[in-house]
C-alpha positions in Angstrom: 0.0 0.0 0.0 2.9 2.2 0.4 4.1 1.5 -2.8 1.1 2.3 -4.7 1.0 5.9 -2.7 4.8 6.7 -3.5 3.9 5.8 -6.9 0.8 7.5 -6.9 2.3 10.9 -5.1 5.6 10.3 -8.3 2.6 10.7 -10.4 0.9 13.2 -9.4 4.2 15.0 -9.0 5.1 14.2 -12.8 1.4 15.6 -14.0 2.5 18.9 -11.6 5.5 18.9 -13.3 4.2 18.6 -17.0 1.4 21.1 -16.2 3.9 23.6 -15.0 5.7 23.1 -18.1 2.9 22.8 -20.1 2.0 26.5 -18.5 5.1 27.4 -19.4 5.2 26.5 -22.7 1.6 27.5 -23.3 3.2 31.4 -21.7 6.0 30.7 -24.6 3.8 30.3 -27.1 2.0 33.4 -26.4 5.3 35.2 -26.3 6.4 33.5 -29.7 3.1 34.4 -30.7 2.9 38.3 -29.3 7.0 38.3 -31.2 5.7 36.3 -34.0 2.9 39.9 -34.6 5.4 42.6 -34.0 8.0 40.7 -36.8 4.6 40.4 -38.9 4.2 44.4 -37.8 8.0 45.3 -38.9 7.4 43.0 -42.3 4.0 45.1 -43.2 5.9 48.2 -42.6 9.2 46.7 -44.7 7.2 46.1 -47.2 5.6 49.4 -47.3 8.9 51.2 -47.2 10.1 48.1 -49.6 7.1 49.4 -52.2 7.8 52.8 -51.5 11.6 52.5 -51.9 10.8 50.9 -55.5 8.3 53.3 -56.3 11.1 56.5 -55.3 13.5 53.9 -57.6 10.6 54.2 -60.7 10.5 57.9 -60.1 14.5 58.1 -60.0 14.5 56.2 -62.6 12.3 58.4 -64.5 13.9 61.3 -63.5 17.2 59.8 -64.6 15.8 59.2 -68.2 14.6 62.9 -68.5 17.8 63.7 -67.6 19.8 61.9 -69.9 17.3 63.2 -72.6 18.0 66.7 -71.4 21.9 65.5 -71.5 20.9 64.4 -75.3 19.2 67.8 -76.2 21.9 69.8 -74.6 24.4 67.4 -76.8 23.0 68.7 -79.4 22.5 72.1 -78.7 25.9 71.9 -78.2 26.5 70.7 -81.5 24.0 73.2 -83.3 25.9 76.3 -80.9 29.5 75.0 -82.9 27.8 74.6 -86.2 26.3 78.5 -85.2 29.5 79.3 -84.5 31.1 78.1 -87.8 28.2 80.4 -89.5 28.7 83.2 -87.6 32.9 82.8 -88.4 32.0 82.6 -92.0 29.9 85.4 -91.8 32.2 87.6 -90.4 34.8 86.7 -93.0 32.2 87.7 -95.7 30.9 90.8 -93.8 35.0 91.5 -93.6 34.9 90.9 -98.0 32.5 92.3 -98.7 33.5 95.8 -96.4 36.8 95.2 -98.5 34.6 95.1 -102.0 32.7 98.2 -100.6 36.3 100.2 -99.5 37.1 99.5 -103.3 34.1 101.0 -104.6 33.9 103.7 -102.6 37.2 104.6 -103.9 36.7 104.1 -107.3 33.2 106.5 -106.5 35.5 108.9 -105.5 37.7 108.5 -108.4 34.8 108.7 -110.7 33.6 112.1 -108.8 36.9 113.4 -109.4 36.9 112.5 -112.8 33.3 114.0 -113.5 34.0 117.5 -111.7 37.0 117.5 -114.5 34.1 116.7 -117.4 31.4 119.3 -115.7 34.1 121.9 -115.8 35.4 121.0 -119.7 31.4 120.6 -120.3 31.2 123.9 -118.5 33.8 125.3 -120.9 32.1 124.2 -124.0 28.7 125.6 -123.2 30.2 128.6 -122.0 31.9 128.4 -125.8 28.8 127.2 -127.2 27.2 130.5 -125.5 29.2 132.6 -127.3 29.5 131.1 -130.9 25.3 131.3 -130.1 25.7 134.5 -130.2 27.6 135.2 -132.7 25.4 133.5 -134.9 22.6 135.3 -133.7 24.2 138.8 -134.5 25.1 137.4 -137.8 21.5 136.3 -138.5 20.4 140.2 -137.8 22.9 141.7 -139.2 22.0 139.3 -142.6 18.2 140.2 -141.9 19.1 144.0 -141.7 21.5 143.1 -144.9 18.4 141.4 -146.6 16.1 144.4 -145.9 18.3 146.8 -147.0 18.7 144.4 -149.9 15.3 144.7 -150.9 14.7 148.5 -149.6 17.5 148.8 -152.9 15.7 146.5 -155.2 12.5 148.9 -154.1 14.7 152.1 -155.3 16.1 150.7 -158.8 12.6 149.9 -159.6 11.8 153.6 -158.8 15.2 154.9 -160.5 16.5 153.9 -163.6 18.9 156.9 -164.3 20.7 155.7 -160.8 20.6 151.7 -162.6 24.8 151.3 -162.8 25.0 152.4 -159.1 22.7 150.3 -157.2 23.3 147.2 -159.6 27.3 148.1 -158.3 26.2 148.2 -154.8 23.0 144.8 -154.9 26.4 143.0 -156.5 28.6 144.3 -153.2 25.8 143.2 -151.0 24.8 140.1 -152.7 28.6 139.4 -152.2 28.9 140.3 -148.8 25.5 138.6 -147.8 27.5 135.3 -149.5 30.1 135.7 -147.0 28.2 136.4 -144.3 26.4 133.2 -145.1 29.9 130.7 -145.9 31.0 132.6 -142.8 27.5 131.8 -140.5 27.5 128.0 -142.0 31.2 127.8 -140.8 30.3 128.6 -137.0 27.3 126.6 -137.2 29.8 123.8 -137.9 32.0 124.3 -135.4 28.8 124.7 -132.6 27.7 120.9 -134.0 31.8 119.9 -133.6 31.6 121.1 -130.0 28.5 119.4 -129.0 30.0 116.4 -130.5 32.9 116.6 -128.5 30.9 117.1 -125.5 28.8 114.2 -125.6 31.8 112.4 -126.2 33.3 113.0 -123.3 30.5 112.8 -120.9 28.9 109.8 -122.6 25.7 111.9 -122.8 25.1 111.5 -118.9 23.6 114.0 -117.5 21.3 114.9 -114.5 17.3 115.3 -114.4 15.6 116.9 -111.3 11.6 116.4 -112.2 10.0 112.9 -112.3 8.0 114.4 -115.5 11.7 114.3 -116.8 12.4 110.6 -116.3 9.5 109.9 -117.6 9.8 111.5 -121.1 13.7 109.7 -121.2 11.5 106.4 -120.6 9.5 107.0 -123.1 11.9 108.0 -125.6 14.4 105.8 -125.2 12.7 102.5 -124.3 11.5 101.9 -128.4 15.2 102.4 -129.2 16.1 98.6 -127.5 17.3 95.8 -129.3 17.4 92.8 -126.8 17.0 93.4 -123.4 15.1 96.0 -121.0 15.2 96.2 -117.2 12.4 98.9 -116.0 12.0 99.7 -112.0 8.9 101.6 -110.8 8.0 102.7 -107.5 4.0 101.4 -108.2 3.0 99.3 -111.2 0.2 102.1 -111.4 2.7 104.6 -112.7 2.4 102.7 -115.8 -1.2 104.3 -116.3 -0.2 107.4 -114.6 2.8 108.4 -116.9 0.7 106.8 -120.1 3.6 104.2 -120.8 1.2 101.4 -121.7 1.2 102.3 -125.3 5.2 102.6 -125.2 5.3 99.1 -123.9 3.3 97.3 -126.0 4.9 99.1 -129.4 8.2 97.0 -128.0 9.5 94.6 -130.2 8.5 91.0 -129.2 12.7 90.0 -129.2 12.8 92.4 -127.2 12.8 90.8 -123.4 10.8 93.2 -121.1 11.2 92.7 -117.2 9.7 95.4 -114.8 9.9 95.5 -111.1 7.4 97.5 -109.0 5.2 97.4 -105.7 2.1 95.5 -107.0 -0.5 95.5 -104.4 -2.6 92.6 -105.8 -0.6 90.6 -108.6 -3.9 88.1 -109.5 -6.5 90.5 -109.4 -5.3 93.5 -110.6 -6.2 94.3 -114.5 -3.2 96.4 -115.3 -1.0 93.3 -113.7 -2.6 90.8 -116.1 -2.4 92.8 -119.3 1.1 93.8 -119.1 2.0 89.6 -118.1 1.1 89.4 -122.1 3.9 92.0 -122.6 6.8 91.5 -119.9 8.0 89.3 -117.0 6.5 90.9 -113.7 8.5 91.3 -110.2 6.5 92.5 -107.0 9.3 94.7 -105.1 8.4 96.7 -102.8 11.5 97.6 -100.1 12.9 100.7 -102.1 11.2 103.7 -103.8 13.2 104.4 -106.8 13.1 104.8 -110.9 15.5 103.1 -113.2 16.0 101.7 -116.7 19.0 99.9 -117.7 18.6 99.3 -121.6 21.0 96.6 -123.8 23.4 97.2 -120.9 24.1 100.7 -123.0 22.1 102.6 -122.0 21.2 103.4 -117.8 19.1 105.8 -116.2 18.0 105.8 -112.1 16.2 108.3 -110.4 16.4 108.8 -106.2 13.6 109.7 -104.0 14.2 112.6 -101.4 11.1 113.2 -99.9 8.4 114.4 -102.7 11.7 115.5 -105.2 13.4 113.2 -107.2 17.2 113.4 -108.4 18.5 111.3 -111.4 21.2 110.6 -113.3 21.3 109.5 -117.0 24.4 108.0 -118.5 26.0 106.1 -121.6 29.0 106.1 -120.2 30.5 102.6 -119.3 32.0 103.3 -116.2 29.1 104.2 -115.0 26.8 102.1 -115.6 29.3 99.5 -114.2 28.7 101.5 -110.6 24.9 101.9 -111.3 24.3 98.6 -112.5 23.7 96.8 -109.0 21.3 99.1 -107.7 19.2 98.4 -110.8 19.2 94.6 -110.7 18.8 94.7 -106.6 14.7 94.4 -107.4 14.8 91.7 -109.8 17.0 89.3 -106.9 14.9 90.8 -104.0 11.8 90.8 -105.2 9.1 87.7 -106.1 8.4 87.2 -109.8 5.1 86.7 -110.8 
């Protein structure tokens, strides 16, 4: 009977035992457990900062991308700034020629001046010449009317008295004579006036300057039927055409004859003027600078300069300058639009 106590009390000992332990592992488990939430706690919020952390990487990522694109486009700007650069180089060095080219024609202007003050003072010289042999000629033409006159006032008196015949015939013959020589002697100075004039146009090449717009107009008109090949005609409004009555003048132009005008044309399609004179000439619309010019078988140039409501113009056969004046002339037909 003791046994079975002792074995008993071992027992119920044991099942103490295992309770406590099982208490104790039970309090474990709960602590494993209460651990087990807060690790399951810190992996929600790692995850969180894990998804956050991969959307900042997306947006660095994106932010990286538009920078290397900016990187690209300021490559390139880069590039286009050298290749701007280059231009503006090469622009310089043709800005620096083309100053040269303009130092060069400025001096040959000058040149040219120089050399047309000595042709306006020789020209001077021969009209002041041309003045006087004028006048001779003019006395002699009186003093051959008074000569004439008295001429006839004789004829008048030997009809009236015979007995004085011999002595008026004697003096008609010394008139007649003398009104010969006055004659030989009047042809002779109207000679040397054309010989002048000859030799003045010869040395100004006929150029000369016009100060009235009605002026220009009449050289226009008389010179543009003497073409052979080529005209170049530059008018400050295609309307002047009907204002200064050139249509007629144009269309009595040779058909070999190539016809290009350059003027401000306010409306090319529609305008009535516009479409007749296409049937005649090849139009230009130019409308930066006011100006009048004509440039005829590269012979012949003539270019008239606004200054408020007055015009000044030069007209000139003279090679050298039309060489000078020939840019300004052709300026329109490059600048402006053809139609």
């Amino acid at each position: 009977m003791t046994y079975e106590k002792k074995k008993e009390s071992d027992l119920f000992q044991n099942l103490t035992m295992q309770k406590k332990e099982l208490n104790e592992a039970k309090e474990r488990i709960s602590e494993v457990t209460k651990e087990l939430n807060v690790y399951k706690n810190k992996e929600t919020e790692l995850n969180s900062k894990i998804q956050e952390l991969h959307a900042e990487t997306q947006k660095f990522q994106a932010e990286i991308q538009k920078l290397q694109a900016e990187i690209e486009i300021s490559k390139e700007k880069v590039k286009n700034l050298d290749l701007l650069n280059e231009r503006i180089d090469s622009l310089e060095n043709e800005k620096s020629n083309l100053n040269k080219k303009l130092e060069l024609k400025e001096k040959k202007i000058e040149e040219l001046l120089q050399d047309k003050e000595i042709l306006l003072k020789e020209k001077s010289d021969i009209l002041e010449s041309k003045n006087e042999i004028l006048e001779q000629i003019k006395k002699k033409e009186l003093e051959l009317q008074e000569k004439e006159q008295k001429l006839e006032d004789l004829k008048e008196k030997f009809k009236q008295s015979s007995s004085d015949l011999l002595s008026k015939t004697m003096e008609i013959d010394k008139l007649r004579k003398k009104d010969e020589s006055l004659k030989i002697q009047n042809d002779l100075e109207k000679s040397q006036l054309r010989k002048k004039e000859e030799l003045e146009k010869e040395l100004t090449g006929g150029t000369r300057v016009i100060s009235s717009i009605e002026d220009l107009f009449e050289i226009i008109k008389e010179v543009l039927p003497q073409a052979k090949s080529s005209i170049r005609l530059v008018l400050p409004d295609i309307q002047d055409i009907n204002k200064f009555n050139l249509i007629d003048t144009i269309k009595e132009i040779p058909n070999k004859v190539r016809l290009n005008i350059a003027a401000k044309i306010d409306d090319p399609l529609g305008d009535d003027l516009s479409r007749e004179l296409r049937n005649y000439c090849q139009l230009t619309n130019y409308f930066e600078k006011r100006i009048i010019a004509l440039f005829v078988d590269s012979s012949i140039i003539l270019i008239g300069i606004f200054k408020g409501m007055n015009v000044i113009g030069i007209y000139s056969e003279l090679l050298e300058i039309i060489e000078i004046l020939k840019p300004a002339i052709m300026e329109p037909f490059i600048k402006g639009i053809k139609i």
